[in-house]
N, C-alpha and C positions, 0 to 999 in steps of 0.2 A: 498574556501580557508580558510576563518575563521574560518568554521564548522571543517576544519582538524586539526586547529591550535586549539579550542578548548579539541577535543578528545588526539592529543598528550601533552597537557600541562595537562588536568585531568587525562590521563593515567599514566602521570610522578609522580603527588601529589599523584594516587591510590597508585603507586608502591613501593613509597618512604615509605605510612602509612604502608602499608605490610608487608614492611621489618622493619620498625618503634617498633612494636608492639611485635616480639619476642627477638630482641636486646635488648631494653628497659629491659624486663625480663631479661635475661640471664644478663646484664650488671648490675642490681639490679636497676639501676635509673628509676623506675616507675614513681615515681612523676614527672620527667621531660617528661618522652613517654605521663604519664595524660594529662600534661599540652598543649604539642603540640598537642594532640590528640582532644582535648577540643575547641583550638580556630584553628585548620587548618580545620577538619573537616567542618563546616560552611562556613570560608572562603573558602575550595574546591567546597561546593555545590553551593554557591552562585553564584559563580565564573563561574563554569558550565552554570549554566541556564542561566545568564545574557551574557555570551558570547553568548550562543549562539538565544537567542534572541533577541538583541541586540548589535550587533558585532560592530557598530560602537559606543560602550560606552563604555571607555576604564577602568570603573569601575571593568567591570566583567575581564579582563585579567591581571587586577591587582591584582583582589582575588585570581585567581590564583598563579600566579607568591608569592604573599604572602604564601600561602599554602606552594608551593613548598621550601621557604625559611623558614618554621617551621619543615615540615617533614626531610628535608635533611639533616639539620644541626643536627636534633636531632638522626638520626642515624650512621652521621658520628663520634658525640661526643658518643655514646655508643659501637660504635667500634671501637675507639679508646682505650676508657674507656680500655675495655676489653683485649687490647692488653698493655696497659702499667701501670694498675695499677692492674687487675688481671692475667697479666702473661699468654694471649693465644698465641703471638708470631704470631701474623696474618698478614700477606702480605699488602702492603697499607695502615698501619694505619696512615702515616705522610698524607694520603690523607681527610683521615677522622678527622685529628684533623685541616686539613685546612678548611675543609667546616663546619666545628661545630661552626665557629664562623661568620658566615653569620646571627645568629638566632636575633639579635636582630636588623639587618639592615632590616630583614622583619617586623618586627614590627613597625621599623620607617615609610615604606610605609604607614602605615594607615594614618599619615597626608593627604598626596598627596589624600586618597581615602576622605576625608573629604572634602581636598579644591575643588576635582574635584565634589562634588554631586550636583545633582542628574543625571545628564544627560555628564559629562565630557569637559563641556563647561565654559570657560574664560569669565567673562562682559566686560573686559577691558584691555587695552596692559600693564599696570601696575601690574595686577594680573598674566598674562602669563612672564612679568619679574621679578615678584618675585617666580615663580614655576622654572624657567630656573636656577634661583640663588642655591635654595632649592635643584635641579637635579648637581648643579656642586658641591654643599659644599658634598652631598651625595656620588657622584664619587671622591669626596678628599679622603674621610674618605674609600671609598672601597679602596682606593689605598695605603692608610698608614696600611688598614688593611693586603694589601697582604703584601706587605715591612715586616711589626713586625712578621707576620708569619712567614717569607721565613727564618728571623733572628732565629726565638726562634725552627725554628725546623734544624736550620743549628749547634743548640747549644747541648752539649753533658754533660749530659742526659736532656732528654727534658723533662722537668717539666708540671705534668699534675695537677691541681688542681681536686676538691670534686668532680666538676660536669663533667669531661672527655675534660674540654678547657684546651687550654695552659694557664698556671698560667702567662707567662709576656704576652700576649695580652690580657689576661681577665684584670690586672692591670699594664697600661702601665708605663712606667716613661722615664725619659729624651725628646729628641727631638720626642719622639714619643707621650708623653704626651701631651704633646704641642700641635701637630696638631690634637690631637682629641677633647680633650676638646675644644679648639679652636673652632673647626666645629662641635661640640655637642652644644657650645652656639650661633652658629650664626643660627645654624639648630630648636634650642629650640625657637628664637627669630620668626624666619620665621612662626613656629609651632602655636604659640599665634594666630600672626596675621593672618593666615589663616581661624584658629575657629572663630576669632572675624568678617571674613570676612563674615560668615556662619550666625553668632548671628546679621549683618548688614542686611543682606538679609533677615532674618526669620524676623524684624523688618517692611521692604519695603513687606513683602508676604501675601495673603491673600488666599483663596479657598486650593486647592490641593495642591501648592506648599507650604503653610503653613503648612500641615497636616504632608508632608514628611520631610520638617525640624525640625516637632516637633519627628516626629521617629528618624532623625538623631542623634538629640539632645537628647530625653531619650537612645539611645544606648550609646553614647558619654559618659553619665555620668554616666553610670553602668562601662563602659571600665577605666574609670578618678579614677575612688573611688578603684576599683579592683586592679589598676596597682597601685596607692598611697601605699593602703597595701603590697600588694606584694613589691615592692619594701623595705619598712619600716623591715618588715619581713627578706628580704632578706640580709640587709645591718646590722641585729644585728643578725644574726645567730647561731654566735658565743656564747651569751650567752641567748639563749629561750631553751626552753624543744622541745622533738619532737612533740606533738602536735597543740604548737606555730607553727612547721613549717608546720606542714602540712595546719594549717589554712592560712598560706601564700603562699602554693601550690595552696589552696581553693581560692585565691582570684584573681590569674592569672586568674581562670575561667570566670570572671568578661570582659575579652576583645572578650570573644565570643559576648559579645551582639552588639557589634559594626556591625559586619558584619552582623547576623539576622537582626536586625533594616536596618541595608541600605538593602539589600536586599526585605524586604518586602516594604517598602518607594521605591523603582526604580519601582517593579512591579508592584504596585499600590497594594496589597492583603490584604483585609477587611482594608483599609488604613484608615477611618478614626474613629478606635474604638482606635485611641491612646489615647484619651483624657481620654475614661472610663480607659484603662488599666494605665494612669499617675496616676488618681486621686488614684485609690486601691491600686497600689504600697505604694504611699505614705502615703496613710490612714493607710496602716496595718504595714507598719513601724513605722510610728509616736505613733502607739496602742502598737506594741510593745517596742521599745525603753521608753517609759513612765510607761509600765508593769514594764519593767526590774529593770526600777530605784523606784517604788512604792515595788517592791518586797524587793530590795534590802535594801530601806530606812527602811521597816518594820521588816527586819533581824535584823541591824545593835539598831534599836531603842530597840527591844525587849531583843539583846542579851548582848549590850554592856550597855545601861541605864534602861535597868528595870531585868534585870538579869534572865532573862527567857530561859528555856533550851532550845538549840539549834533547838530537834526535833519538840518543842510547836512551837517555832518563824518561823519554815521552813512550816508550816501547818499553820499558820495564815495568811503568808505569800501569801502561794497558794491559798488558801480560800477567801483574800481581791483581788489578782490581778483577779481569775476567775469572784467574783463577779464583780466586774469593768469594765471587755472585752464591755458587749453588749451595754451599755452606753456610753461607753465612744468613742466605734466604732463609734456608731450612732452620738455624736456630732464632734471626728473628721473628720467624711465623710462628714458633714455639709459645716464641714469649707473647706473640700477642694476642695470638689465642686463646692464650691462659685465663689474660684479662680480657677479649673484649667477641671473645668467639668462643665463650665455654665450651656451646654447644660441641663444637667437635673437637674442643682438648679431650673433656669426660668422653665420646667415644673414641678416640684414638687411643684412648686409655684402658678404655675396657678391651678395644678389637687386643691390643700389644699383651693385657693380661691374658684373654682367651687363647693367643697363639702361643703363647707361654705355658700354659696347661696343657694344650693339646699337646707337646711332647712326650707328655709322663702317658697320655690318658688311653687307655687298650678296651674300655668298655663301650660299644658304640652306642646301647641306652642315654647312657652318665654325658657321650659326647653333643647326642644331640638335643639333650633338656639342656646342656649349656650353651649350646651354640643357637637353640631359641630365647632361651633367659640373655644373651649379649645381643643378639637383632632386636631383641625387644626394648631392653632399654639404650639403644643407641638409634634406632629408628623410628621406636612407638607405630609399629603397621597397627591397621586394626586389625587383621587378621592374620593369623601365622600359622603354619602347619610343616614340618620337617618331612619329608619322602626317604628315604634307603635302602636303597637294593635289598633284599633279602641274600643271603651266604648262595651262590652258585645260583642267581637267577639271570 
């Protein structure tokens, strides 16, 4: 039965991206087809696999279900689009501007998939009534959303905003106002204390279950930062350039990593190379963000207080951050190894001690009990055995 409920819920998100994908075009709203396209995709494969093995983990039928609530909505709002702001005159479109506005109630699900990880299990009757609470303010907010809709398309002419929603559900007012923000902030409230449920636990965890909360958690904050711009982006739109926005297009991409990370984290797959992949993220951020600003400080000094032309200051510029990269790499990898990659600070530390003795050391006994005693605690093989020529063989 699962295995059916699987195939016809991924059959549903295939079919939605399908039709998804030429509407988008013909509607001109790519960027919005990119963007569903970007984070449902993931959310449908994950969703797929972990359904289906693992049917009693209600993770994967929520990536579904999330899927389905990016693709649909986004091709109902582009055939709407089409019928009332490009003039096709298409059958159903009051249908398609009602589901166009489900897109951000999927989006809200990724809480739920956060409080629920790894496994869709509650510690406590407290947790399971704050998720009960979370599920009724969420069914408030579907029910004001049908209501405002039933309204604004019972209203004559029905008012379509940029992106093919209705302009008064997309910006409510009066009593309608009321009960969303209302239950956007009790749902915001709920939303905190869930993550901090997450960051309690990765606190009490150790071994494996540590490993996939640190996947949660680096996908969490890719998703965090990506939606912060997007949003910021979205909410001055009005006065940025079109390139501004498409960088805020670029930054919705940012909530794919949520579902990759829990997905790899459930399945356990090369789970525990997060540490190396935290530390480099953040090394070659940290390298470039301090390029950017050495670049920038060596523009602004050359061209504003030494009066040096622009093309000199842009070429010294490039000249001083290239020279900088592999230095500066190598001491930030240092440092963030220390803290977020122990694992091979403590062996780079032992390998640098071992080669440090081996100068002084003439006994090749004494050489090779240390040179097993350093592979051993920098590798942990299970088995280890040292070979050496014998003197003249």
């Amino acid at each position: 039965m699962s295995k059916a409920w699987s195939v016809a819920l991924g059959g549903l998100a295939a079919l939605s991206l399908a039709a998804m994908i030429p509407l988008s075009v013909l509607a001109r709203l790519v960027g919005d087809g990119v963007v569903a396209l970007v984070i449902g995709v993931p959310c449908m494969a994950v969703g797929f696999v972990v359904a289906r093995r693992q049917p009693r983990n209600p993770l994967g039928w929520l990536f579904l279900v999330i899927a389905i609530f990016l693709f649909v909505p986004t091709v109902g709002g582009d055939y709407a689009y089409l019928n009332y702001e490009l003039g096709h005159h298409l059958p159903f479109a009051a249908a398609g501007l009602a589901v166009d506005q489900l897109w951000i109630e999927g989006l809200a699900l990724f809480i739920v998939v956060i409080l629920l990880f790894p496994d869709g299990r509650l510690p406590s009757r407290f947790w399971r009534w704050a998720l009960r609470t979370w599920c009724a303010v969420f069914a408030v907010l579907l029910v004001d959303l049908v209501v405002d809709t039933a309204v604004a398309l019972a209203a004559h002419p029905v008012r379509v905003d940029s992106t093919g929603g209705l302009a008064v559900v997309d910006n409510p007012t009066g009593g309608f106002a009321v009960v969303q923000h209302g239950c956007l902030l009790v749902v915001l409230v709920l939303s905190v204390s869930f993550i901090g449920r997450q960051v309690l636990s990765w606190r009490r965890s150790s071994g494996e279950r540590r490993q996939q909360l640190k996947w949660l958690a680096g996908g969490a904050a890719v998703s965090i930062v990506g939606l912060v711009f997007a949003v910021i982006f979205a909410t001055s739109s009005g006065s940025i350039t079109t390139v501004a926005q498409w960088i805020g297009t670029f930054a919705w991409f940012g909530l794919a990593a949520l579902p990759v990370s829990i997905g790899v984290a459930i399945l356990r797959y090369r789970l525990y190379e997060i540490d190396r992949i935290i530390s480099r993220t953040l090394a070659y951020a940290l390298v470039t963000g301090l390029l950017i600003g050495v670049y920038a400080g060596v523009v602004l000094l050359a061209t504003r207080v030494l009066s040096v032309s622009s093309p000199v200051a842009v070429a010294a510029s490039t000249l001083a951050a290239a020279a900088l990269f592999s230095p500066l790499r190598r001491r930030v990898q240092r440092i963030v190894d220390r803290r977020f990659n122990r694992t091979r600070y403590n062996a780079d530390r032992t390998v640098a001690a071992f080669a440090a003795r081996l100068k002084d050391a003439v006994d090749v006994t004494a050489v090779g009990d240390d040179l097993a005693s350093v592979v051993q605690r920098t590798l942990e093989p299970a088995h280890l055995s040292v070979w050496t020529r014998p003197p003249g063989g």
